[in-house]
mmCIF file of the N, C-alpha and C atoms, coordinates in Angstrom:
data_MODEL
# 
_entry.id   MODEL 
# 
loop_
_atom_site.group_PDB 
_atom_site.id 
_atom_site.type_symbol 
_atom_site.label_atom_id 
_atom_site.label_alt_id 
_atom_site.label_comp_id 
_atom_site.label_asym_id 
_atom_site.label_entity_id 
_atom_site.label_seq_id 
_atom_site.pdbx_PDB_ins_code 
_atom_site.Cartn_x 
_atom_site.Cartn_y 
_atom_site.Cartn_z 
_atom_site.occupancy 
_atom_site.B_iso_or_equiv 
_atom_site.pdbx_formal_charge 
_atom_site.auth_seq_id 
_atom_site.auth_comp_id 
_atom_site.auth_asym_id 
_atom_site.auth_atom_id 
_atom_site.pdbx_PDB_model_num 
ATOM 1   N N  . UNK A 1 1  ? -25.827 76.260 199.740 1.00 0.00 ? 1  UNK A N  1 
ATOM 2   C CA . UNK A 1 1  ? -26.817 75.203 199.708 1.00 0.00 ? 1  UNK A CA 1 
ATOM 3   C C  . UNK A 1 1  ? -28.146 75.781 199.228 1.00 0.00 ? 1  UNK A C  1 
ATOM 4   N N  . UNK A 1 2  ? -28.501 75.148 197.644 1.00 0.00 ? 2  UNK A N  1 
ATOM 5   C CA . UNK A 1 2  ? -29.720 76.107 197.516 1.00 0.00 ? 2  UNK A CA 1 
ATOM 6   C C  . UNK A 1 2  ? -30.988 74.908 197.633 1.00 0.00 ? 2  UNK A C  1 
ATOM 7   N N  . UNK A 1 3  ? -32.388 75.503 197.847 1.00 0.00 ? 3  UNK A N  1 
ATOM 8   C CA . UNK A 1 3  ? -33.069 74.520 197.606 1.00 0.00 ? 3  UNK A CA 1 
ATOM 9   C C  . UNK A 1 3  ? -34.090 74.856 196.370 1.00 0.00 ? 3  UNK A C  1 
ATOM 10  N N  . UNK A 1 4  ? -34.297 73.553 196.379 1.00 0.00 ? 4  UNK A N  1 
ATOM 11  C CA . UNK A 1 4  ? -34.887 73.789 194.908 1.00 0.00 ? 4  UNK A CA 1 
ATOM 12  C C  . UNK A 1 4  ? -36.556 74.165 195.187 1.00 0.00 ? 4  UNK A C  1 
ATOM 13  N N  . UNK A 1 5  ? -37.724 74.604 194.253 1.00 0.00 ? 5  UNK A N  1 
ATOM 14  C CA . UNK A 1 5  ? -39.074 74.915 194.617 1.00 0.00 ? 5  UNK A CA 1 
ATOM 15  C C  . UNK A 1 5  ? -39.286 74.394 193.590 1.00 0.00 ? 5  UNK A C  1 
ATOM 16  N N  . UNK A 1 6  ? -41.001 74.066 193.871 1.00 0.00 ? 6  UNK A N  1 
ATOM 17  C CA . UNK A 1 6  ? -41.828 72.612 192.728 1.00 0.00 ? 6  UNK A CA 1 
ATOM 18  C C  . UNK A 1 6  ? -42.878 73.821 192.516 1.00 0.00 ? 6  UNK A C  1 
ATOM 19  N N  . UNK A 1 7  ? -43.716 73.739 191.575 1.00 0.00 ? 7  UNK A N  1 
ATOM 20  C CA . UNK A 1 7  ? -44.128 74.292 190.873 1.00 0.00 ? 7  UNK A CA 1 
ATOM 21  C C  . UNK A 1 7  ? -45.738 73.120 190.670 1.00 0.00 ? 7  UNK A C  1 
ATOM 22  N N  . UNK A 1 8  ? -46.666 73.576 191.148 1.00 0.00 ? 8  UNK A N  1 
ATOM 23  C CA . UNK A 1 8  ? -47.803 73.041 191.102 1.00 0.00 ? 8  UNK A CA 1 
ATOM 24  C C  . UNK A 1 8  ? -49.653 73.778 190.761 1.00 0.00 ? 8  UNK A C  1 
ATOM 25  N N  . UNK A 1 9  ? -49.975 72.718 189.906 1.00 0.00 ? 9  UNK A N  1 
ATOM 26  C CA . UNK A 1 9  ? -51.231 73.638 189.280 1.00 0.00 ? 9  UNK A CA 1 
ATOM 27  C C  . UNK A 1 9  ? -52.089 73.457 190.625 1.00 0.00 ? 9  UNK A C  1 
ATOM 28  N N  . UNK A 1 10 ? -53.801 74.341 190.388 1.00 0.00 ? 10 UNK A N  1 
ATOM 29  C CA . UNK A 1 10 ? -54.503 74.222 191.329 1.00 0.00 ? 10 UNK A CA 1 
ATOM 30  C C  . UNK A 1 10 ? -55.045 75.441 190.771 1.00 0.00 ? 10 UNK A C  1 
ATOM 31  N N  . UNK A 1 11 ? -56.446 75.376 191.879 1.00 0.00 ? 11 UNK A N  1 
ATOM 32  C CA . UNK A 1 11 ? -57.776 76.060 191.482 1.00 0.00 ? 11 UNK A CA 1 
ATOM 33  C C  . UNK A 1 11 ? -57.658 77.334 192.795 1.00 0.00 ? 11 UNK A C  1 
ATOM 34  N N  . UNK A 1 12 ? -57.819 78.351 192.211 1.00 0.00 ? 12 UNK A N  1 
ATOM 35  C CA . UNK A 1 12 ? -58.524 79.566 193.857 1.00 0.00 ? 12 UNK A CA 1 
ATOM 36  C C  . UNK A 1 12 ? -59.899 79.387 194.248 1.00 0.00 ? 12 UNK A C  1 
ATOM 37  N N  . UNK A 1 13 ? -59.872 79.291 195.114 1.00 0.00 ? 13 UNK A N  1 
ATOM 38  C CA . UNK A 1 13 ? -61.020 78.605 196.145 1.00 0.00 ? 13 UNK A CA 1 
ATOM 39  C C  . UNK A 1 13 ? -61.729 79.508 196.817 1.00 0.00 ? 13 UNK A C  1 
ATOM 40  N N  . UNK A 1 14 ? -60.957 80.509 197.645 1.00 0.00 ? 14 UNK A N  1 
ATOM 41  C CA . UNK A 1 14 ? -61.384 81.880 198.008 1.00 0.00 ? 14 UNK A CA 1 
ATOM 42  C C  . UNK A 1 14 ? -60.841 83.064 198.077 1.00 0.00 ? 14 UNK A C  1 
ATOM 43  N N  . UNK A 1 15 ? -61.054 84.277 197.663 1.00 0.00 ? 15 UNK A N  1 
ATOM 44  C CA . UNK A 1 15 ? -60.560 85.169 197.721 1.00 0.00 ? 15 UNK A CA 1 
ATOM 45  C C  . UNK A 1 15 ? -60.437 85.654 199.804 1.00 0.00 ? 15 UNK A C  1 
ATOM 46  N N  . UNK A 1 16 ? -58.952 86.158 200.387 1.00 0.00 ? 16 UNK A N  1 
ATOM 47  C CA . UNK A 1 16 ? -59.275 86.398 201.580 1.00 0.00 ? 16 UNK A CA 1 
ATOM 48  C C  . UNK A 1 16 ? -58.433 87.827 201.510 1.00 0.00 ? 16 UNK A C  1 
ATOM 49  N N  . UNK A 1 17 ? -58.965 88.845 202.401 1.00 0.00 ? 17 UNK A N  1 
ATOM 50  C CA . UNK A 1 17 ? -57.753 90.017 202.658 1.00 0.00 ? 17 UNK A CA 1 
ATOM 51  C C  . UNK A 1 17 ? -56.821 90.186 202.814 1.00 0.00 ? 17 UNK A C  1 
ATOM 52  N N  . UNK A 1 18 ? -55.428 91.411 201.999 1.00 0.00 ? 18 UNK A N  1 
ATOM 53  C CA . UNK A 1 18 ? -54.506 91.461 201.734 1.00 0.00 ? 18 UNK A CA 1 
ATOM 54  C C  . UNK A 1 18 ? -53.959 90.427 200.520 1.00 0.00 ? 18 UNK A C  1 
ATOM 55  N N  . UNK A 1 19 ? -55.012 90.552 199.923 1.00 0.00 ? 19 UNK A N  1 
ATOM 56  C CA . UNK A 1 19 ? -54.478 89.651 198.376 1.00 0.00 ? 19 UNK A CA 1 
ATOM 57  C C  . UNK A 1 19 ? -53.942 88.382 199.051 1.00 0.00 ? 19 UNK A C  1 
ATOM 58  N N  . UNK A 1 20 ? -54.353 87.772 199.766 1.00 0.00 ? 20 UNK A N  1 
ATOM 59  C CA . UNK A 1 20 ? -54.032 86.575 199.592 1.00 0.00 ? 20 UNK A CA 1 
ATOM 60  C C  . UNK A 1 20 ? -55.354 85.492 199.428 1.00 0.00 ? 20 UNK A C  1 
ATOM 61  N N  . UNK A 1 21 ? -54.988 84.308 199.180 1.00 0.00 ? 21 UNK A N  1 
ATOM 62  C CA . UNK A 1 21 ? -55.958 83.298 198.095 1.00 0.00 ? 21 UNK A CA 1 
ATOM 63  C C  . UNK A 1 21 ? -56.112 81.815 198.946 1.00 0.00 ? 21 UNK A C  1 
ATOM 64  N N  . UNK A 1 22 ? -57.263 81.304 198.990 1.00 0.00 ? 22 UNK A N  1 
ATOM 65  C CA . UNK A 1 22 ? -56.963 79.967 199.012 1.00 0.00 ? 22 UNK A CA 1 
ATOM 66  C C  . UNK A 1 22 ? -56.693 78.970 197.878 1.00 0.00 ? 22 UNK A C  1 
ATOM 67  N N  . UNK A 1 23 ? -55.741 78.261 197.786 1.00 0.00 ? 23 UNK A N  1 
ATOM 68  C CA . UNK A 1 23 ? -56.356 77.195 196.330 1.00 0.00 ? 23 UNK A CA 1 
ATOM 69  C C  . UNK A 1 23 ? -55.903 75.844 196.994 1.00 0.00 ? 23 UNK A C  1 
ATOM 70  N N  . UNK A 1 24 ? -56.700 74.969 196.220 1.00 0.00 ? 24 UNK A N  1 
ATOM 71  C CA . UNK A 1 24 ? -56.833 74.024 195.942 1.00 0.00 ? 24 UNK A CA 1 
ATOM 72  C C  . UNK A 1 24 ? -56.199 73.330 195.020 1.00 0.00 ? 24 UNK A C  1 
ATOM 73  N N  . UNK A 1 25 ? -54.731 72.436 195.606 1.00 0.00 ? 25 UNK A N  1 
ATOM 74  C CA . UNK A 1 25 ? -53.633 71.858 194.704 1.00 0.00 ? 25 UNK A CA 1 
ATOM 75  C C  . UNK A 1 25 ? -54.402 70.671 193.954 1.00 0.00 ? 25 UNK A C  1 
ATOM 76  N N  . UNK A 1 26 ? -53.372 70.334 193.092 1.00 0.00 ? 26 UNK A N  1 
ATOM 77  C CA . UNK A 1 26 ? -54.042 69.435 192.366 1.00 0.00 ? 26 UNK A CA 1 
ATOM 78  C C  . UNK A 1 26 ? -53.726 67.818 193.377 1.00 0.00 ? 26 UNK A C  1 
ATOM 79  N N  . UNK A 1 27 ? -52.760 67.706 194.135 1.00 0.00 ? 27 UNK A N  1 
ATOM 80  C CA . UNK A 1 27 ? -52.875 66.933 195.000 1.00 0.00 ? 27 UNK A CA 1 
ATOM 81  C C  . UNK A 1 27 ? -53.449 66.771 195.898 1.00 0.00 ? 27 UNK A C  1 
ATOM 82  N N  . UNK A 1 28 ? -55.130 67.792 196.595 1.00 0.00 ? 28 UNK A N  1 
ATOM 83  C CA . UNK A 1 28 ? -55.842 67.407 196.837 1.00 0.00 ? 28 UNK A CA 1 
ATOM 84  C C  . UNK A 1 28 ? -55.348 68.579 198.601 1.00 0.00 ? 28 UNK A C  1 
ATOM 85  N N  . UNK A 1 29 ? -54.290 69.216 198.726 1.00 0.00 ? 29 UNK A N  1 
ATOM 86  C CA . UNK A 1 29 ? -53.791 70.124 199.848 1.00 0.00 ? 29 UNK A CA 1 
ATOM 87  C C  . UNK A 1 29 ? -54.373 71.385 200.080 1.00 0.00 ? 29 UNK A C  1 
ATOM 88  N N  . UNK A 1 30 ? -55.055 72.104 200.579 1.00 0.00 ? 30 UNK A N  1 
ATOM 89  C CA . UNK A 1 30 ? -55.292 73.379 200.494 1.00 0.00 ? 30 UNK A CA 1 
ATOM 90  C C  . UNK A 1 30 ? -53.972 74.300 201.296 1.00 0.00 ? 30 UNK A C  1 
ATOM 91  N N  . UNK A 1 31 ? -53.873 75.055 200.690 1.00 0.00 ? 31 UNK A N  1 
ATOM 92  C CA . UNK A 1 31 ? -52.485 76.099 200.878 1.00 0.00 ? 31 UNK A CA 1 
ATOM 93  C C  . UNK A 1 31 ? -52.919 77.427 200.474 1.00 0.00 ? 31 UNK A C  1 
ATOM 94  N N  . UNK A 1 32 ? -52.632 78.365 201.225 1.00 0.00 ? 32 UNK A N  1 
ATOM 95  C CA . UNK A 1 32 ? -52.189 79.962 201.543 1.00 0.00 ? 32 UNK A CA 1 
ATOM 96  C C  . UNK A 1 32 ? -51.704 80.580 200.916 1.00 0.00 ? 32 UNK A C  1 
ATOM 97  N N  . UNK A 1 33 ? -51.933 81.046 199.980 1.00 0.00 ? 33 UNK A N  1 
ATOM 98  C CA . UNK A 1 33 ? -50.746 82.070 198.505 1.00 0.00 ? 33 UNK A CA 1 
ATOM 99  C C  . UNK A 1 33 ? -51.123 83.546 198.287 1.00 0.00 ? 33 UNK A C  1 
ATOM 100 N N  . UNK A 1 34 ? -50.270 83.933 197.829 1.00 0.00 ? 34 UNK A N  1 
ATOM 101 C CA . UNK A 1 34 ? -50.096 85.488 197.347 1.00 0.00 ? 34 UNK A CA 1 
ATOM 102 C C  . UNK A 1 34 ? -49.578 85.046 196.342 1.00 0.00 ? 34 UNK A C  1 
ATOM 103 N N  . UNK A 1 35 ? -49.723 86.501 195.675 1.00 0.00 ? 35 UNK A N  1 
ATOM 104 C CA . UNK A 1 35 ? -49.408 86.573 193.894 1.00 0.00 ? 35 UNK A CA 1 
ATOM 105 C C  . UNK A 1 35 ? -47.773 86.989 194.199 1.00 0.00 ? 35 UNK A C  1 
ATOM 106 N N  . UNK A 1 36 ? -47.288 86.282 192.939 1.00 0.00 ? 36 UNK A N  1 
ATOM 107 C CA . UNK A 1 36 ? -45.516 87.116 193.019 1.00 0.00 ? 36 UNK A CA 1 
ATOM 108 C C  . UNK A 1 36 ? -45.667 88.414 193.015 1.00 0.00 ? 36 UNK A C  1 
ATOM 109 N N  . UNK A 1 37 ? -44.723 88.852 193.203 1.00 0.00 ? 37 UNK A N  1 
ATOM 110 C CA . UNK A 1 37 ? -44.648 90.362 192.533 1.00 0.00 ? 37 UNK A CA 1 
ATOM 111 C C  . UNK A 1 37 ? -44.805 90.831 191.512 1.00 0.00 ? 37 UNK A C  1 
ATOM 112 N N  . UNK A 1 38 ? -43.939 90.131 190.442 1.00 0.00 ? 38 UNK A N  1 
ATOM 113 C CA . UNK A 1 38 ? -44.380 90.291 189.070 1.00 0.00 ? 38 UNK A CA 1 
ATOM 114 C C  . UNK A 1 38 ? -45.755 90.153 188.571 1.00 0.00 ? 38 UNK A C  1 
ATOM 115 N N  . UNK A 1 39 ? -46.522 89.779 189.191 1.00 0.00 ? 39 UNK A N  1 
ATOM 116 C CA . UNK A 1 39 ? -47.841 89.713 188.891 1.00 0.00 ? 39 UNK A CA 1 
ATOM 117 C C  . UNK A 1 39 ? -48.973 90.914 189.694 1.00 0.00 ? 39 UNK A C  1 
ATOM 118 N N  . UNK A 1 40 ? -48.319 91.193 190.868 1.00 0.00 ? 40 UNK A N  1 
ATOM 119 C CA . UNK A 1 40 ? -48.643 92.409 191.417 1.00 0.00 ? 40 UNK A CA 1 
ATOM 120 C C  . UNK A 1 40 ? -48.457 93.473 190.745 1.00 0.00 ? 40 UNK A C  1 
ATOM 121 N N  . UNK A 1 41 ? -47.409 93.868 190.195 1.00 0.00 ? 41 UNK A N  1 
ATOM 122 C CA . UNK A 1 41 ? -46.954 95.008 189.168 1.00 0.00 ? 41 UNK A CA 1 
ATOM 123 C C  . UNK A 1 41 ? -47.585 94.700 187.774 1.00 0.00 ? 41 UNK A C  1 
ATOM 124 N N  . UNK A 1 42 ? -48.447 93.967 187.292 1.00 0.00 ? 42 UNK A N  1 
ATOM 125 C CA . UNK A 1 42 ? -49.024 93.580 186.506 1.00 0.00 ? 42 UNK A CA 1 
ATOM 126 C C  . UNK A 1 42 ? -50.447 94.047 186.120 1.00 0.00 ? 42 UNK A C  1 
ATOM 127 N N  . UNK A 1 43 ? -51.074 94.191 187.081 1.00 0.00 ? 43 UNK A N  1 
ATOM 128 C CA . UNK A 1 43 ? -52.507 93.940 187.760 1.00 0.00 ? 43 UNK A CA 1 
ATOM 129 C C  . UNK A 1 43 ? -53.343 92.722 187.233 1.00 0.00 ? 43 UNK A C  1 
ATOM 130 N N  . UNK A 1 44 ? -52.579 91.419 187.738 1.00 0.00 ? 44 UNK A N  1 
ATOM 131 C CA . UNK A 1 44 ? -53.373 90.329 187.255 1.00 0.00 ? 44 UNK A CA 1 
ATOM 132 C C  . UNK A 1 44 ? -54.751 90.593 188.354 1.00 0.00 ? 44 UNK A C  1 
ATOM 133 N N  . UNK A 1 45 ? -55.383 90.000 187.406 1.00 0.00 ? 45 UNK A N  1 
ATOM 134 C CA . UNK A 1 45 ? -57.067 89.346 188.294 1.00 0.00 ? 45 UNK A CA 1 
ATOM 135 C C  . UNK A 1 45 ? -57.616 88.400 188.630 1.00 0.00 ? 45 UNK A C  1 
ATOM 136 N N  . UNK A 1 46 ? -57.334 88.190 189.845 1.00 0.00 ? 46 UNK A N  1 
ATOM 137 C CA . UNK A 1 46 ? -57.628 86.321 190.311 1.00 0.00 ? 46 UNK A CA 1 
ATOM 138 C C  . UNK A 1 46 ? -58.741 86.553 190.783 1.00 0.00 ? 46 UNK A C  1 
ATOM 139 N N  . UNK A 1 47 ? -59.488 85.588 190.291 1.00 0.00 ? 47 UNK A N  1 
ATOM 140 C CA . UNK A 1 47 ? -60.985 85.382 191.055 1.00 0.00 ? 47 UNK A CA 1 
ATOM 141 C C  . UNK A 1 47 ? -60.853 83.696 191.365 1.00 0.00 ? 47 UNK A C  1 
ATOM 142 N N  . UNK A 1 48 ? -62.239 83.506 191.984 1.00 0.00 ? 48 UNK A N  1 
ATOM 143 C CA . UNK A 1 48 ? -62.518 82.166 192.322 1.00 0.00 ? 48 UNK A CA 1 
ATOM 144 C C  . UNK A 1 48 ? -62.771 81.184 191.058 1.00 0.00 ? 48 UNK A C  1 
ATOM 145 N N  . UNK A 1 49 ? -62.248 79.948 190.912 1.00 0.00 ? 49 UNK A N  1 
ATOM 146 C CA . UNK A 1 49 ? -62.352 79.203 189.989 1.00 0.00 ? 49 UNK A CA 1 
ATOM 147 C C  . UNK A 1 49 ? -60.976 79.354 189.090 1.00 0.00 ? 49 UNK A C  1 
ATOM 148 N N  . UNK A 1 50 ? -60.329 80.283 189.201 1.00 0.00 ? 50 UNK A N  1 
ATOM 149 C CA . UNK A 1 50 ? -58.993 80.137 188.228 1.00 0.00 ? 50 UNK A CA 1 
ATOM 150 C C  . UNK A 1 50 ? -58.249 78.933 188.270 1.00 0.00 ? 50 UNK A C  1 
ATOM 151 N N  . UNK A 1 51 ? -57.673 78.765 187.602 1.00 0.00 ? 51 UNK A N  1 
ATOM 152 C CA . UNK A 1 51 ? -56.719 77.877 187.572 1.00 0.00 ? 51 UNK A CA 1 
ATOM 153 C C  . UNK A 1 51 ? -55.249 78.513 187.210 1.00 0.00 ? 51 UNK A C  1 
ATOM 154 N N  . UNK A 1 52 ? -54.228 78.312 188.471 1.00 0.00 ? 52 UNK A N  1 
ATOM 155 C CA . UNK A 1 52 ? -53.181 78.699 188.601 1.00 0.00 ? 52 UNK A CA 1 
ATOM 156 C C  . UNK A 1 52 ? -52.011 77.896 189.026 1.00 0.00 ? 52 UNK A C  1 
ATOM 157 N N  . UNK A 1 53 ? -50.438 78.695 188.741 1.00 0.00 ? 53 UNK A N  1 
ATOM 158 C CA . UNK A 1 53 ? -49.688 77.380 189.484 1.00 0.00 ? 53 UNK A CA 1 
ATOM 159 C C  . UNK A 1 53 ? -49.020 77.914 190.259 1.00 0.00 ? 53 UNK A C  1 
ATOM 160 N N  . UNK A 1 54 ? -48.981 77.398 191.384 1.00 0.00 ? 54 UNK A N  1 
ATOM 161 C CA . UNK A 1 54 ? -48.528 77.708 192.813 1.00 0.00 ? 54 UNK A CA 1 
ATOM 162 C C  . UNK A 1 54 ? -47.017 77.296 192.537 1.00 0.00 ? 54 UNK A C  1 
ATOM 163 N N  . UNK A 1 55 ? -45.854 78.359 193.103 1.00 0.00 ? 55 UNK A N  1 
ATOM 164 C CA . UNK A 1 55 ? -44.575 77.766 193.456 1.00 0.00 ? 55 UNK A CA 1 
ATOM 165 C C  . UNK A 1 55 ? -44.558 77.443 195.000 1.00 0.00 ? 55 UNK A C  1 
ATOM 166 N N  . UNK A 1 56 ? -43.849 76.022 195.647 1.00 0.00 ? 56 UNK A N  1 
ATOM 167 C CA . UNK A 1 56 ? -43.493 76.145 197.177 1.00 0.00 ? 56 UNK A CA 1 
ATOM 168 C C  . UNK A 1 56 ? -42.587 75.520 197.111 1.00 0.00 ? 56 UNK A C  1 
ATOM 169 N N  . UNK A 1 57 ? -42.231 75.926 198.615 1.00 0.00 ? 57 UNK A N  1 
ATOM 170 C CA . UNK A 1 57 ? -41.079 75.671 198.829 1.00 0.00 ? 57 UNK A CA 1 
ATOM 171 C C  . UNK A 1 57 ? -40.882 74.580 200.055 1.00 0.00 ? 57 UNK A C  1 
ATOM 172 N N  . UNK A 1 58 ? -39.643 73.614 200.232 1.00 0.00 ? 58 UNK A N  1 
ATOM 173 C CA . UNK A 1 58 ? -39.579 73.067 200.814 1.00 0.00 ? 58 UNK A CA 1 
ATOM 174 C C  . UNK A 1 58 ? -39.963 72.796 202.204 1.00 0.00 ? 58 UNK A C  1 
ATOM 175 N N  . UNK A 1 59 ? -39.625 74.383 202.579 1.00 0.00 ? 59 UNK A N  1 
ATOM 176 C CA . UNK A 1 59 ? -39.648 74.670 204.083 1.00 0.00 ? 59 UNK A CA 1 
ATOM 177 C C  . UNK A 1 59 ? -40.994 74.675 204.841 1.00 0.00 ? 59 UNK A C  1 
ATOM 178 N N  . UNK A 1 60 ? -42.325 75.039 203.846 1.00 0.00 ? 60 UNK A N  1 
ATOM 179 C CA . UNK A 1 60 ? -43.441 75.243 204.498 1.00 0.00 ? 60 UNK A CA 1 
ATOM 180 C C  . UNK A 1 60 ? -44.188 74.584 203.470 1.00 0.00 ? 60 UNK A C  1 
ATOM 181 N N  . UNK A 1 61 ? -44.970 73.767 203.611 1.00 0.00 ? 61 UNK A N  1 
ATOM 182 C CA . UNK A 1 61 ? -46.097 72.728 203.580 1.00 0.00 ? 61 UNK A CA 1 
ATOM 183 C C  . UNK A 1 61 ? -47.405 73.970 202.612 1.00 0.00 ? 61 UNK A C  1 
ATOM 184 N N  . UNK A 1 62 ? -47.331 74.895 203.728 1.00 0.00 ? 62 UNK A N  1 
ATOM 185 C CA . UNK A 1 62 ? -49.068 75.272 203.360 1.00 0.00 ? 62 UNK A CA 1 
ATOM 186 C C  . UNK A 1 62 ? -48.762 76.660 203.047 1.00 0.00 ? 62 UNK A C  1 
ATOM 187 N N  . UNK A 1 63 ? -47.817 77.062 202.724 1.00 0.00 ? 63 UNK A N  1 
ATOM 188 C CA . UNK A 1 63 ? -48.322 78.221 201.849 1.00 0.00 ? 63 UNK A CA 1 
ATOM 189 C C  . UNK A 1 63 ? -46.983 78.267 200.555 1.00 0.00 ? 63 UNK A C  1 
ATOM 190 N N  . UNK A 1 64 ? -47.617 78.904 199.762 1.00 0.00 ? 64 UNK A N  1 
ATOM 191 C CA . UNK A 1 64 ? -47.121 79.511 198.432 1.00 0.00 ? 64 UNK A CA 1 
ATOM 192 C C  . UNK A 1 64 ? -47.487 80.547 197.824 1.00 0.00 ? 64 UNK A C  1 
ATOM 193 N N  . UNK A 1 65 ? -46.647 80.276 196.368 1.00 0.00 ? 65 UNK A N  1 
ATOM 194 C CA . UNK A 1 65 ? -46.823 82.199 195.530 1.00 0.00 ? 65 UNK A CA 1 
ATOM 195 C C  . UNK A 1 65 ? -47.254 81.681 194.504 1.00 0.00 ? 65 UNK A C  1 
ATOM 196 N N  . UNK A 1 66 ? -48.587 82.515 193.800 1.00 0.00 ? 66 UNK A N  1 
ATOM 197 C CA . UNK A 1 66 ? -49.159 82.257 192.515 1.00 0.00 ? 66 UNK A CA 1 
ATOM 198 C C  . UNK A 1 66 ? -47.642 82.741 191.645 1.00 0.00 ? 66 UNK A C  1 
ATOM 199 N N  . UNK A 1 67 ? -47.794 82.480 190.558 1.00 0.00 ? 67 UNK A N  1 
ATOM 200 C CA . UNK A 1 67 ? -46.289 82.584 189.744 1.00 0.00 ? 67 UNK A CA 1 
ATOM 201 C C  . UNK A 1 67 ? -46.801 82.861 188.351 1.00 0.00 ? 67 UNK A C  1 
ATOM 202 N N  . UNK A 1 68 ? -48.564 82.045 187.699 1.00 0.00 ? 68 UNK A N  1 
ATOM 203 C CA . UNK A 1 68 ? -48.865 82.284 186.434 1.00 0.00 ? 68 UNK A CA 1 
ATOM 204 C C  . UNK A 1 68 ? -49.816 81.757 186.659 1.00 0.00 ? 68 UNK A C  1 
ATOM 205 N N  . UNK A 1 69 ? -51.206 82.748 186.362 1.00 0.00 ? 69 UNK A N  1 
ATOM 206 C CA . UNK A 1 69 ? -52.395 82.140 185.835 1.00 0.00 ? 69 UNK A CA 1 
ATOM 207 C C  . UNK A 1 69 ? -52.373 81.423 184.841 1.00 0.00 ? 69 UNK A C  1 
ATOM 208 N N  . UNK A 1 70 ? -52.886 80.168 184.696 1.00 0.00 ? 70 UNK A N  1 
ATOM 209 C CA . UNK A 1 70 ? -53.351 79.494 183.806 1.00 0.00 ? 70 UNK A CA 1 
ATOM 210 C C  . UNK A 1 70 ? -54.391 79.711 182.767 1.00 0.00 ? 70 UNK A C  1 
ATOM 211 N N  . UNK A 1 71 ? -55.555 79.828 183.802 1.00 0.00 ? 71 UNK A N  1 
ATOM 212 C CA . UNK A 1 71 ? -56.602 79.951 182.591 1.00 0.00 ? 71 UNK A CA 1 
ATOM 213 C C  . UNK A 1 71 ? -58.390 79.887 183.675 1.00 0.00 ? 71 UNK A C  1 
ATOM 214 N N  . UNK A 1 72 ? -59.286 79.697 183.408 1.00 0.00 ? 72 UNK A N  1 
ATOM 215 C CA . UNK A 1 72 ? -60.280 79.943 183.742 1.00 0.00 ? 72 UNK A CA 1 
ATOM 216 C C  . UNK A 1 72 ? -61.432 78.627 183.860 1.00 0.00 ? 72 UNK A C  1 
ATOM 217 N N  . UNK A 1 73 ? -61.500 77.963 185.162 1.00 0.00 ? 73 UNK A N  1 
ATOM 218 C CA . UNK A 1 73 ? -62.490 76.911 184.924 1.00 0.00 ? 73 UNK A CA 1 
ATOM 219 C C  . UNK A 1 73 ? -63.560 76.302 184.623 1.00 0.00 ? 73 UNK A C  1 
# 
């Protein structure tokens, strides 16, 4: 039984310790994220104002994983 994950844009709001982020979905939710891994092994650079897209998952409401910066607001 697999479940499926949605994939949603949104803004970083604040940077907080241990790399994790607030953002701001585009549906108006604030949620809890860390960068994938692949983006850890990367050295992406998230600051405040990015625009990114959050993957989540069914099970939890308020947090997710950045997956791909977008671009810069």
């Amino acid at each position: 039984m697999q479940k499926t994950t949605t994939i949603i844009e949104g803004e970083i709001l604040e940077l907080l310790p241990n790399t994790m982020f607030k953002v701001n979905l585009r549906d108006g939710r604030e949620v809890l994220t860390v960068p994938s891994g692949k983006m850890r092994r990367g050295f992406m650079r998230l600051m405040t104002g990015n625009i990114v897209k959050v993957e989540m998952t069914p099970y939890d409401e308020k947090r997710g994983r950045i997956v791909v910066k977008v671009g810069k607001m």
